[in-house]
C-alpha positions as CSV (number, residue, x, y, z in Angstrom):
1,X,112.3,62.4,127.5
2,X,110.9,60.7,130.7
3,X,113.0,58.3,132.8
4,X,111.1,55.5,134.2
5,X,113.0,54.7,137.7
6,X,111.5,51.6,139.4
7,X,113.4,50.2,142.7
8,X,112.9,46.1,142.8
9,X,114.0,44.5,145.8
10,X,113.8,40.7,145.3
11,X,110.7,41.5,142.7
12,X,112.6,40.8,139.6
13,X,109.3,39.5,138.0
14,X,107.2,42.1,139.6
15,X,109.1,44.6,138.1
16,X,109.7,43.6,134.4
17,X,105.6,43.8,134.5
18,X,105.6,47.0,135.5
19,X,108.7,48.6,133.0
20,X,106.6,46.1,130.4
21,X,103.6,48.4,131.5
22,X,105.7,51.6,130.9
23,X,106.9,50.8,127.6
24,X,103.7,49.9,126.0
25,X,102.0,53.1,127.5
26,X,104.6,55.1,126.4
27,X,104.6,53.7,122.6
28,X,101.0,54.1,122.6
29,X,101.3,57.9,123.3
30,X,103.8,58.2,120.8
31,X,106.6,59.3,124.1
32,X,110.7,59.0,124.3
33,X,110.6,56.8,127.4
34,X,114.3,55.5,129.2
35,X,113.6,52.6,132.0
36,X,115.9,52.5,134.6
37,X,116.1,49.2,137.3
38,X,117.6,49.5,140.5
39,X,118.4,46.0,142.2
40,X,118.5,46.6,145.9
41,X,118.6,43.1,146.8
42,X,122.4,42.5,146.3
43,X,121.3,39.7,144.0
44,X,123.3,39.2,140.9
45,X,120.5,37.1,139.9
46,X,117.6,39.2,139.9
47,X,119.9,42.0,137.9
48,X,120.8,39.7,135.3
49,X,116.7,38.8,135.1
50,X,116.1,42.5,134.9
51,X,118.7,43.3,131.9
52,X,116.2,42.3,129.2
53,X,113.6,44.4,130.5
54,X,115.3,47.9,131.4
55,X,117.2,50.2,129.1
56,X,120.0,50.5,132.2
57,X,119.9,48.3,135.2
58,X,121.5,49.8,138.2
59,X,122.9,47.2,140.8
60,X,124.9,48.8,144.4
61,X,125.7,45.1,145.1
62,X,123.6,46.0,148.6
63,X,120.5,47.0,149.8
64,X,120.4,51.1,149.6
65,X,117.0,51.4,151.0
66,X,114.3,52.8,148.8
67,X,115.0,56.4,149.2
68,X,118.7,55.2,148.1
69,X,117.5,53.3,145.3
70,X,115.9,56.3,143.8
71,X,118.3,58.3,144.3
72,X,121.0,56.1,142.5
73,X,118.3,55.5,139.7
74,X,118.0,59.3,139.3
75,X,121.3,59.8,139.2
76,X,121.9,57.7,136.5
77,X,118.5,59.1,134.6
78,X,118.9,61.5,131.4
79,X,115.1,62.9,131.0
80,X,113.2,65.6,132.0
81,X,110.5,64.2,134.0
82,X,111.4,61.0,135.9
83,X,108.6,58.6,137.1
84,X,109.5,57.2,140.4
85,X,107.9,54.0,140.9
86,X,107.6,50.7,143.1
87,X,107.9,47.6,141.2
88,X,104.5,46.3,141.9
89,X,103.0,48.2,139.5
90,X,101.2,48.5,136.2
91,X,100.7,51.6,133.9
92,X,97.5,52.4,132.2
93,X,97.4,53.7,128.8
94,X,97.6,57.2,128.8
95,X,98.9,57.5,132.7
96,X,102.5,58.9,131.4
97,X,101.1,61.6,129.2
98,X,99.1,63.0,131.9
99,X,101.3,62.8,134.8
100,X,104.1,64.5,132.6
101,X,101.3,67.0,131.5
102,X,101.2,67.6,135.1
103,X,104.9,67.8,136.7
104,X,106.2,69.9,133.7
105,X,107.9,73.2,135.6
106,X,109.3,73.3,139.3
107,X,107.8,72.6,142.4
108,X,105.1,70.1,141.4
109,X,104.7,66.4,142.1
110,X,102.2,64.7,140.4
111,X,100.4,61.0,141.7
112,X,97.8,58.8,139.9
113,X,94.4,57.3,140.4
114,X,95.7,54.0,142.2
115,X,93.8,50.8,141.9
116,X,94.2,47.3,144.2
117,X,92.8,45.3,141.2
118,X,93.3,44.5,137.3
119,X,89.7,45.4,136.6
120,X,90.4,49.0,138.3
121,X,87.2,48.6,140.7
122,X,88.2,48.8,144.1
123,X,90.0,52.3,144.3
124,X,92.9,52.8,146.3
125,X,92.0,56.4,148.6
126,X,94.1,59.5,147.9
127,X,97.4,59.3,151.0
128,X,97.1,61.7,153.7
129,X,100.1,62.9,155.0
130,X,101.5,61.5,158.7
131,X,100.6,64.3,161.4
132,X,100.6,63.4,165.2
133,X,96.7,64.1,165.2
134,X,96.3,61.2,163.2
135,X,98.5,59.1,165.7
136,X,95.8,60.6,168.0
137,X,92.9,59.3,166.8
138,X,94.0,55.8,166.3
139,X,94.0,56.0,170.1
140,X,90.7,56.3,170.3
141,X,87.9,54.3,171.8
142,X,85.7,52.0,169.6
143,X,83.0,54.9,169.1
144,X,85.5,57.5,167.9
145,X,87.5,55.0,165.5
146,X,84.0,54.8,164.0
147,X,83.8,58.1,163.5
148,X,86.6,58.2,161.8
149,X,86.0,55.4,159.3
150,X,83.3,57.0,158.3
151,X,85.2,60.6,157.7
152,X,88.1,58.3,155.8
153,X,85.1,56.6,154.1
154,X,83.5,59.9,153.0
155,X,86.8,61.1,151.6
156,X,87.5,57.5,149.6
157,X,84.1,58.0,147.8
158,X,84.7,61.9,147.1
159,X,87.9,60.9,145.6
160,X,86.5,57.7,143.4
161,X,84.1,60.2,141.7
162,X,86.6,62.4,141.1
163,X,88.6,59.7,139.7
164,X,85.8,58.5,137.5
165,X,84.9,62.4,135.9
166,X,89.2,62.3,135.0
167,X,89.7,65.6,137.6
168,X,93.1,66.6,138.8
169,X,92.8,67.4,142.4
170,X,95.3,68.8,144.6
171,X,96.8,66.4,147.3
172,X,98.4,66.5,150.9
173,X,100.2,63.5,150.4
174,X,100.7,61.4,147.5
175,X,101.3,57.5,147.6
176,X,104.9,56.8,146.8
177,X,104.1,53.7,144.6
178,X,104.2,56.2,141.5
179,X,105.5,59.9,141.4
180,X,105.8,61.8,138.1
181,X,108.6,65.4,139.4
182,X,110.3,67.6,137.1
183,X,114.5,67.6,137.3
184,X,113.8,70.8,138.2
185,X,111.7,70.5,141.2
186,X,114.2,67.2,142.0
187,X,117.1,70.1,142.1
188,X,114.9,72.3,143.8
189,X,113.9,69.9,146.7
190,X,117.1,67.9,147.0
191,X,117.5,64.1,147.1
192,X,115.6,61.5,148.9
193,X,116.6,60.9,152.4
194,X,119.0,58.1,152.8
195,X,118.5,57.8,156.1
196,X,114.4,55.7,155.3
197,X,115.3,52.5,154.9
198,X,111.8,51.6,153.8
199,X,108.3,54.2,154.2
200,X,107.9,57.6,154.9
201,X,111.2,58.4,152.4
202,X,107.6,59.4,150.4
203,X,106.5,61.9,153.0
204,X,109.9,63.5,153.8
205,X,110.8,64.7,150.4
206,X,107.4,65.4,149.5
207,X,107.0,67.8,153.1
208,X,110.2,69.3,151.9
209,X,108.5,70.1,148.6
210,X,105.7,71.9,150.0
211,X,107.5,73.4,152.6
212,X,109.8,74.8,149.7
213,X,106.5,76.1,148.3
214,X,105.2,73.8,146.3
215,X,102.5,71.5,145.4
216,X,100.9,68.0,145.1
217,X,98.5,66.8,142.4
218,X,96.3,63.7,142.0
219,X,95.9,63.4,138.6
220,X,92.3,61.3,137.7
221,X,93.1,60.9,134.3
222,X,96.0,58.7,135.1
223,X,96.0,55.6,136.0
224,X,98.0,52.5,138.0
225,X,96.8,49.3,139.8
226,X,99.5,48.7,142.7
227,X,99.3,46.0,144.4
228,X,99.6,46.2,148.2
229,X,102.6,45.0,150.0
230,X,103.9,42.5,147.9
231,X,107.6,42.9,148.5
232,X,107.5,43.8,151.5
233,X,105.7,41.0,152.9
234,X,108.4,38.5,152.2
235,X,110.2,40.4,154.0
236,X,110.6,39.5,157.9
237,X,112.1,43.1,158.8
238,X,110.0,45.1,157.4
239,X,108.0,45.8,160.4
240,X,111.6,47.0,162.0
241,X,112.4,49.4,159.3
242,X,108.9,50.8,159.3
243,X,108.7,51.4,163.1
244,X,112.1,53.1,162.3
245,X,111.0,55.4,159.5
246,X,107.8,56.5,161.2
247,X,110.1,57.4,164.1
248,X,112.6,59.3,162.0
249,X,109.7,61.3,160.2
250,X,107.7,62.1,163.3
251,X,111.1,63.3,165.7
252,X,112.5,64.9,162.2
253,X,109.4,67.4,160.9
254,X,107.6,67.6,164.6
255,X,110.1,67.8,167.8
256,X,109.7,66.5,170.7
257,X,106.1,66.0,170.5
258,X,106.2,63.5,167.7
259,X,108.1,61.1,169.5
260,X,105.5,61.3,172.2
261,X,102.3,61.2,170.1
262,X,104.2,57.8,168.9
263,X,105.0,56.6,172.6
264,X,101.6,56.9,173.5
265,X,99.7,55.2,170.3
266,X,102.3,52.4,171.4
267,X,101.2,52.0,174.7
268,X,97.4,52.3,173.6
269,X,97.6,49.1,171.2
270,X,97.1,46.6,173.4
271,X,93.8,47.9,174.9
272,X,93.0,49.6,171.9
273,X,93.3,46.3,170.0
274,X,91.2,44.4,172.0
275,X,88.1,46.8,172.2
276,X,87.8,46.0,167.7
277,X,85.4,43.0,167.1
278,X,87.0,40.3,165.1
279,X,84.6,40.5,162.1
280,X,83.5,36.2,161.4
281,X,85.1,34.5,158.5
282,X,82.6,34.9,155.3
283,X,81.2,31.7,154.0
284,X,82.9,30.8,150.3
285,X,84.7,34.6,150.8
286,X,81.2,36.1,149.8
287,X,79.8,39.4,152.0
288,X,75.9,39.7,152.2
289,X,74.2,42.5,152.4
290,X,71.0,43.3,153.0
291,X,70.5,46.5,150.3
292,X,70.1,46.9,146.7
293,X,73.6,48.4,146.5
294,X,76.4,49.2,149.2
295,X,80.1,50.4,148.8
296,X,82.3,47.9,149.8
297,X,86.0,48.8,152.2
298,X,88.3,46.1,151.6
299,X,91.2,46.4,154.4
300,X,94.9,44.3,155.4
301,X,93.6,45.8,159.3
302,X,90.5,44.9,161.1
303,X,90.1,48.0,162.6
304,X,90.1,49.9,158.7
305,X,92.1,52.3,159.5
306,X,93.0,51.6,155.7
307,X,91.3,50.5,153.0
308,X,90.6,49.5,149.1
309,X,87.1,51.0,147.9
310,X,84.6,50.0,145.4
311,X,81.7,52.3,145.8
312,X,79.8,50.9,143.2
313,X,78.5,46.7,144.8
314,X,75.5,45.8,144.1
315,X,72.6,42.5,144.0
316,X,73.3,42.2,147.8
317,X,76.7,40.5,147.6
318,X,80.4,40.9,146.9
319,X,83.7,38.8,146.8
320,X,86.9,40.3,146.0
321,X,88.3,40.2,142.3
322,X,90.3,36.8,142.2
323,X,93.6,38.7,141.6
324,X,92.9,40.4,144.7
325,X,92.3,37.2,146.8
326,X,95.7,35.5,145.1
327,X,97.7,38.5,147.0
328,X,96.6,37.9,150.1
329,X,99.4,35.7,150.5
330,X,97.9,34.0,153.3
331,X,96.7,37.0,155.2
332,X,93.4,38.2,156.6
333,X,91.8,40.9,155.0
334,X,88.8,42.4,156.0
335,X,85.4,43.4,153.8
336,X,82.6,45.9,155.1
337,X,79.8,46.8,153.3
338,X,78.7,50.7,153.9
339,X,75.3,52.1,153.2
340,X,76.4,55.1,150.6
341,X,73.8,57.4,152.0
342,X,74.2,57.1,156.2
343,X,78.0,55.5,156.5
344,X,76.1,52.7,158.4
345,X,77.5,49.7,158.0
346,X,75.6,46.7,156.9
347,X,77.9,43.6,157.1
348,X,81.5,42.9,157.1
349,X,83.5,39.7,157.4
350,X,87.2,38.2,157.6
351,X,89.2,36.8,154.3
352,X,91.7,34.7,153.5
């Protein structure tokens, strides 16, 4: 059996779509699939909405914090692989039967092929995991940040062609939108930590599970459109609880030097900040670009240091899917067209 465990704080519509998702790819592939919600909102409300769309709904009566919520929905679970998921997701057939293919046995996390849109164009880049060097080079100058878009970039594309010939690859990190773990790697490894309110609960356990030996897989045949940040937007303290979990990951797996690589990206900002152009707004939300075919980063930061990739634009222009834009929710995001061949890019522009 697999045990579907999706966490929904106020998301009580986002995440019957996404244990609807589970079902149907779970009939279609002929699996025993249990769904479990955890309400972390305190809501009564969004627990009674969630009833008719879980086997088991699991409500604290307060908000546990996503590490807790897993960890109260895995407590609660009865199969052998457990799917840990956000609840602004939606499965793909054949996603469950590959990622269980994968986590079967100890010590072995499996993530899928993530997507930011419904027409699974714009490819969401494999997660790298949080190391003071990357701290590092957000601190630098415009030239070097360049640099490194173009490394991130290189990586985005190796990964969507991977994606596209169904490889498994292993990972450093994998996004903790959707996890597929064994019970026996979740004994192995111990619980979620608690102490994450909300990010980086993703990178502790999953550092504890290579540090323990084992390993990370990005699974191509599998996939999952997530879309980005749409609890967490609505929610004003999420910036506070993120500053806190980076905090508590950094000073937890890297001493006294984490702490400082942190202190000094903070003090950076401001004069880092200001040396980014502010791409202009694009016309009708359409980027130009002057070549017969481009790649196109779509980012929530203007400086990229992440992004959504569709490597395959073409006819010299590009607008985001219109499910994208209605997620935006108001905020800016960012489009750059890249020439495939140099990394030199050839227009970019603000959305909203």
């Amino acid at each position: 059996m697999i045990s579907a465990v999706v966490v929904s704080y106020r998301s009580a519509g986002l995440a019957a779509r996404a244990l609807e998702s589970l079902r149907w790819d779970a009939a279609k592939a002929n699996l025993t699939l249990e769904t479990i919600a955890v309400v972390n909102s305190g809501d009564p409300e969004e627990a009674r909405a969630l009833a008719s769309a879980a086997d088991r709904v699991v409500d604290p009566g307060r908000n546990l914090g996503f590490a807790g919520g897993l960890n109260a929905g895995i407590g609660v679970a009865r199969g052998e692989i457990l799917v840990l998921a956000n609840p602004d997701v939606v499965v793909r057939a054949g996603a469950l039967a590959a990622l269980a293919a994968e986590a079967r046995g100890t010590l072995v996390a499996a993530g899928p092929a993530l997507f930011l849109d419904d027409g699974e164009t714009l490819h969401l880049p494999p997660a790298e995991e949080p190391h003071p060097f990357d701290l590092a080079r957000r601190r630098l100058p415009e030239a070097g940040a360049q640099a490194a878009f173009r490394r991130r970039f290189r990586r985005a594309r190796q990964a969507a062609a991977g994606t596209e010939r169904r490889e498994t690859r292993p990972a450093s990190a994998l996004s903790g939108a959707f996890v597929a773990v064994s019970r026996q790697t979740l004994e192995r490894v111990g619980p979620f930590d608690a102490g994450y309110v909300l990010y980086f609960e993703e990178n502790d356990w999953q550092r504890r599970l290579r540090m323990a030996g084992g390993r990370l897989s990005r699974v191509g045949a599998a996939r999952v459109v997530h879309r980005y940040n749409q609890s967490a937007r609505l929610e004003p303290r999420a910036a506070g609880w993120f500053a806190a979990s980076e905090r508590r990951y950094f000073e937890t797996h890297f001493g006294a030097r984490g702490p400082r690589a942190l202190d000094a990206l903070a003090a950076a900002v401001p004069s880092r900040a200001a040396g980014v152009p502010v791409p202009a707004p694009l016309a009708n939300g359409v980027l130009f670009f002057d070549a017969p075919s481009a790649a196109i980063a779509l980012s929530p930061v203007r400086d990229f240091g992440a992004f959504a990739l569709d490597p395959h634009a073409s006819g010299g222009s590009w607008q985001p899917p219109e499910d994208v834009r209605r997620g935006f929710g108001g905020a800016t995001w960012y489009a750059r067209a890249v020439d495939v061949a140099t990394g030199r890019v050839l227009a970019e522009g603000a959305l909203s």
